[in-house]
C-alpha positions, 0 to 999 in steps of 0.5 A, a space after each residue: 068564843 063568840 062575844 055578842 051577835 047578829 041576832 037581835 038581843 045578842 049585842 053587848 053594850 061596852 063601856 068605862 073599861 081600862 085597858 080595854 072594852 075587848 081584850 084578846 091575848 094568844 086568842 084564835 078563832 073568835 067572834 066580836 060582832 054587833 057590839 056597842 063599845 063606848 056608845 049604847 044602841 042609839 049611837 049616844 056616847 056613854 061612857 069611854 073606853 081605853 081602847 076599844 078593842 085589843 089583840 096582842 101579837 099573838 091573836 090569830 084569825 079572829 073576826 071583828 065585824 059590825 061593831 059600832 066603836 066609839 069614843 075610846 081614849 086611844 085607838 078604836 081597835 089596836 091590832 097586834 096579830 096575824 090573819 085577823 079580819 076587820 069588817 064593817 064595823 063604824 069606827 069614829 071619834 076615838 083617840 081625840 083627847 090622846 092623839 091615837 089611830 082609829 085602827 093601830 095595826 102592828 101585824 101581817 096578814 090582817 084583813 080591813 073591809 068595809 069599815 067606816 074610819 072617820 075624826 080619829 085623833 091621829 091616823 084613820 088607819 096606821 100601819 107600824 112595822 107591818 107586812 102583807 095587810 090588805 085594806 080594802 079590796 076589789 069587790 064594793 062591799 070591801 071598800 073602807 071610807 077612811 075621812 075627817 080624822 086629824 092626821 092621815 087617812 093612812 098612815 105607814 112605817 116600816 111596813 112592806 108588801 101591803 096593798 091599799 086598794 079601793 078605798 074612799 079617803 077624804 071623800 063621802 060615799 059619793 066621792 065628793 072630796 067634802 070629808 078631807 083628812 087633816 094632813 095627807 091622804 095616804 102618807 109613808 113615812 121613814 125607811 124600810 116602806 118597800 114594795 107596798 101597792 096603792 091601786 085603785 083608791 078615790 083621794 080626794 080633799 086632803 088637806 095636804 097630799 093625796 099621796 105623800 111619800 118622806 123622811 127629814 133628811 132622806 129616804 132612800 130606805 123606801 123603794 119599789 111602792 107602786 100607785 097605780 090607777 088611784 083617782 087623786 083630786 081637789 087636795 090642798 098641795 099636790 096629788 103625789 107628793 116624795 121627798 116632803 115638800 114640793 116637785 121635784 125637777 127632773 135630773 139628767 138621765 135620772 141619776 139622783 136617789 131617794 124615796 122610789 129612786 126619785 124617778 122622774 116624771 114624763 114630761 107631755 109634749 103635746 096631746 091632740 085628737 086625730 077623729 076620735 083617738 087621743 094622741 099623747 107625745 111625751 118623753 121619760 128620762 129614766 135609766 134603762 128598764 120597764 115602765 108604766 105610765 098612766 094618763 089622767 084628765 082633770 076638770 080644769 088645769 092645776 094652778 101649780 102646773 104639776 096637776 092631780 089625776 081625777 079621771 083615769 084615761 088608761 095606762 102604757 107599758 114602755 121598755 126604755 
């Protein structure tokens, strides 16, 4: 089935619908493209929908694209399936007055590209329970700018093997950091978040963390995610924050646990130019393995001493 179009007059104008403007339940292999869910053509709010669009959990390899979402209740687009794609569609100012997500997702192997998530009441994106979701990907047409909701840029629980990459969170197009989420950029919540890569991602203006990675009392349930190479800068608190709040001191030979072992940081000893190289001294106390370390410039030094990443300089792999 297709439900509206790329041709001009095939848009459908979706509005004042309970539970949902779309619904699909064990629905595989449909189009919802160029519709106005809870706005009309102008872009003017009209009448509000629940949610915008829902799937339960058993929709398969459905695309939703070009959408404009709008307004709704709850989330702009709750996502409950598996090999559904998501793509550029503008999702903003849905779960105000209810506390919800821009996009909910509680599935594997969905794909989220190019969309636009912005003032979502809660998270612009949050993953629950989820598995092997891509948001955003290598290619510049598959950036999603994710700004300006109340809570977290993205949020993740219970999640594993997901990959966040090349996205704008808490910045406009241009990447300056003016458009910052209300908490943390990118935030893990709980157990059970294991192996899940942040690569490649511009966090800047947050008004907490770029990266935070917590629970209450512990968290050794999360382990093995990987930040690698994420541009992170001009956020309120630090730029990766685990264990909830503050740095975290090195400890001896690093036998502590918690969220990522706890691992420790390098610590740089000195960093001077030899003619045009740069060359970094520095020391790791981690226990035994392999390991990379990236390096980051800044504009200034963080007041904090513990400072944020906004230029990547390059990375090293070290055996220790």
């Amino acid at each position: 089935n297709i439900i509206g179009g790329s041709s001009q007059g095939s848009a459908n104008i979706i509005a004042r619908n309970e539970p949902s403007g779309i619904f699909l339940e064990n629905a595989h292999y449909n189009v919802i493209e160029g519709n106005y869910l809870g706005v009309d053509m102008n872009g003017v709010l009209t009448a509000k929908n629940q949610h915008g669009i829902q799937f339960n959990n058993t929709s398969k390899n459905n695309l939703i694209k070009n959408n404009f979402i709008e307004g709704s209740r709850r989330e702009g687009i709750e996502l409950k399936g598996q090999y559904n794609q998501v793509l550029n569609n503008l999702i903003e100012y849905n779960g105000l007055s209810e506390n919800y997500d821009g996009i909910y997702i509680q599935g594997e192997h969905n794909s989220i590209y190019g969309n636009v998530i912005k003032n979502s009441g809660r998270d612009g994106i949050h993953l629950s329970q989820s598995s092997n979701n891509a948001i955003g990907g290598q290619s510049p047409d598959q950036v999603n700018l994710i700004s300006s909701n109340s809570h977290h840029g993205v949020g993740i629980v219970s999640s594993n093997s997901n990959t966040i990459e090349n996205n704008l969170i808490g910045t406009n197009a241009d990447q300056e950091p003016v458009l910052g989420n209300g908490h943390d950029g990118i935030e893990f919540f709980g157990d059970n978040n294991y192996q899940n890569l942040i690569q490649n991602n511009v966090i800047g203006g947050n008004t907490r963390s770029g990266i935070e990675l917590w629970k209450e009392n512990s968290c050794d349930g999360s382990q093995m995610n990987s930040f690698i190479s994420n541009k992170i800068f001009d956020n309120g608190l630090f730029g990766i924050d685990i264990f909830h709040y503050g740095p975290n001191p090195n400890d001896e030979e690093d036998l502590d646990e918690g969220c990522n072992e706890l691992l420790n940081f390098p610590v740089i000893n000195s960093a001077t130019f030899n003619g045009s190289n740069l060359e970094i001294k520095f020391n790791l106390d981690v226990p035994a393995g392999n390991y990379r370390v990236e390096f980051f410039g800044n504009p200034l030094p963080d007041p904090s001493l513990y400072g944020e990443g906004k230029f990547y300089l390059f990375s090293e792999n070290i055996t220790v």
